[in-house]
N, C-alpha and C positions, 0 to 999 in steps of 0.2 A: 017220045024218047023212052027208052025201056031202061030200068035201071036194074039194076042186080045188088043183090048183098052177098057177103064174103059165104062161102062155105062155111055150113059148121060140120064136122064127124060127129055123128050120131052112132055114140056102140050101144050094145045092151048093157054094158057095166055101167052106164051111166045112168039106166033105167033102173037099175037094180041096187046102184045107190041111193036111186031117189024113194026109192019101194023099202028098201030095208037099212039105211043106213051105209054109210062109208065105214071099210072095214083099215083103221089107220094102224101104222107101222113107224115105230121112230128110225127117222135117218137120220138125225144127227142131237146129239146130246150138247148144249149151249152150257147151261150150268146146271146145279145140280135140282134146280127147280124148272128149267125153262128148255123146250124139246123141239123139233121140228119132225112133224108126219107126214106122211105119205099115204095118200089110198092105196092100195093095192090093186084095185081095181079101175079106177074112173082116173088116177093118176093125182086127182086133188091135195096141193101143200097144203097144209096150216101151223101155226105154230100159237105155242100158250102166248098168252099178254101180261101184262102185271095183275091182275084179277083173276089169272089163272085158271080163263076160258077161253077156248080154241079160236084164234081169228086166222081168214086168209094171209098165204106170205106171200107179199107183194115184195118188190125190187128194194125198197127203201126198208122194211121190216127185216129183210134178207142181212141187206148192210149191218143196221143195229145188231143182229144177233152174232154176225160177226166181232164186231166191234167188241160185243161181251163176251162172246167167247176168249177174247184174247185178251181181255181183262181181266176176268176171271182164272187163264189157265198162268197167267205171270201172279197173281196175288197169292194161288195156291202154292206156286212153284218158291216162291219168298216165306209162307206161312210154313211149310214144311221143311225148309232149310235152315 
């Protein structure tokens, strides 16, 4: 019986992150310490954690930073009024 695994895409940006590093770009600003990146190149999220080093954003870290986003943008919205 012959089995197969899924396809992967294989670009050169991915080779070229792996040779030189991922070139990140913030897409979205959470709060005033805490960011969400994007590769530019290989496509790669990640986002800061409480220690303040880059981890994968997965489905469940995506939620939380929403969550703080919108914690964060009503405390300021009160602090400043």
């Amino acid at each position: 019986m012959k089995t197969t695994s899924p396809n992967r895409s294989v670009s050169i940006f991915g080779f070229i992150c792996t040779a030189f590093g991922h070139n990140y770009i913030v897409t979205k600003k959470v709060t005033n310490h805490i960011n969400e990146y994007k590769c530019s190149h290989c496509g790669k999220e990640v986002t800061d954690n409480a220690a303040g080093y880059l981890e994968v954003l997965t489905y469940k870290r995506k939620e939380l930073n929403k969550c703080l986003s919108s914690f964060f943008q009503k405390k300021s919205r009160r602090i400043s009024a």
